[in-house]
N, C-alpha and C positions, 0 to 999 in steps of 0.2 A: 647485216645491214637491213634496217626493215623500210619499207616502200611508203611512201608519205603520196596520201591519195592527195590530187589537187582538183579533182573534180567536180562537179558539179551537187548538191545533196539531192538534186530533183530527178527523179526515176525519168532521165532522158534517153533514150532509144537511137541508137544512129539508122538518120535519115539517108534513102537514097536522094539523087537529084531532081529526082519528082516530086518527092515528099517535100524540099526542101522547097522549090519552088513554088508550091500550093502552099507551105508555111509562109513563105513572104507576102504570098498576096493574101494572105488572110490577114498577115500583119499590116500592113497595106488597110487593108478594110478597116482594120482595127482601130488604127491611129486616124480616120477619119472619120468613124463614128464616135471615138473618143470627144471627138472634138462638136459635136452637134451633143453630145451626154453632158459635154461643162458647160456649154452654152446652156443648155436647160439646166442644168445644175444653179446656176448663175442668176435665171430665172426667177427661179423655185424660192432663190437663198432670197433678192429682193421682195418676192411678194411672204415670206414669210416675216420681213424686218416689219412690213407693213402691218402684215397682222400684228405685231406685238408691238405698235408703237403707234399708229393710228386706234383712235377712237368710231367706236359708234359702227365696228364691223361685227355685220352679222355672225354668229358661233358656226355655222355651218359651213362659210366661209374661211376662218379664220382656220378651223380642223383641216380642212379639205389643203388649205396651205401649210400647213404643218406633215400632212400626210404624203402629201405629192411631193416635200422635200427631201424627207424622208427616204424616200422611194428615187428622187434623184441622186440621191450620197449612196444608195445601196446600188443604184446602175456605175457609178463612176467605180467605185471603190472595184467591183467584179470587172470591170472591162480592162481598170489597172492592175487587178490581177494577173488576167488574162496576157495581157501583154509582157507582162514581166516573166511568165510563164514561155510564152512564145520567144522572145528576147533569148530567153537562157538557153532553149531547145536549138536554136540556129548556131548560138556561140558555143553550146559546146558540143559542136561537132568533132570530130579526128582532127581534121585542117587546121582547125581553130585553137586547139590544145595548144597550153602553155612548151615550149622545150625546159623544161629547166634541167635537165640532167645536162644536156649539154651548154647552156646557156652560162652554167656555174663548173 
């Protein structure tokens, strides 16, 4: 009979319940700076529509919002890394593991 892993692919480490509780509040942290990252994200995405659709903006200007957008899709994109990383590390605890040997 060979063993059908159902685990996680991400090098997760079992956490004690300190570890575990310093993971949530950072999760915690996470999902509320996520949310000041889209709002500037949001920002960023507006004054870059500007640049490329209003006339008569200065070049220096128009880079500068192109650049800062840039740099807001690169903060989103790591933070929702980040969390999906955190996410996975909580759920797959011991506790949390699927039963399916005995389930089936």
């Amino acid at each position: 009979m060979t063993k059908v892993f159902t685990g996680s692919v991400f090098g997760i480490r079992e956490l004690t319940d300190k570890q575990r509780e310093a993971t949530r509040r950072e999760l915690a942290w996470l999902e509320t700076d996520l949310i000041r990252r889209r709002k500037r994200l949001a920002y960023w995405s507006m004054r870059k529509a500007q640049a490329e659709t209003m006339p008569g903006i200065p070049e220096e200007l128009r880079e500068g919002a192109f650049y800062f957008h840039a740099r807001a899709q690169e903060l989103v994109a790591s933070g929702e890394r980040l969390r999906a990383y955190l996410v996975a590390e909580l759920q797959d605890q011991p506790e949390h593991l699927p039963a399916y040997h005995y389930a089936h």
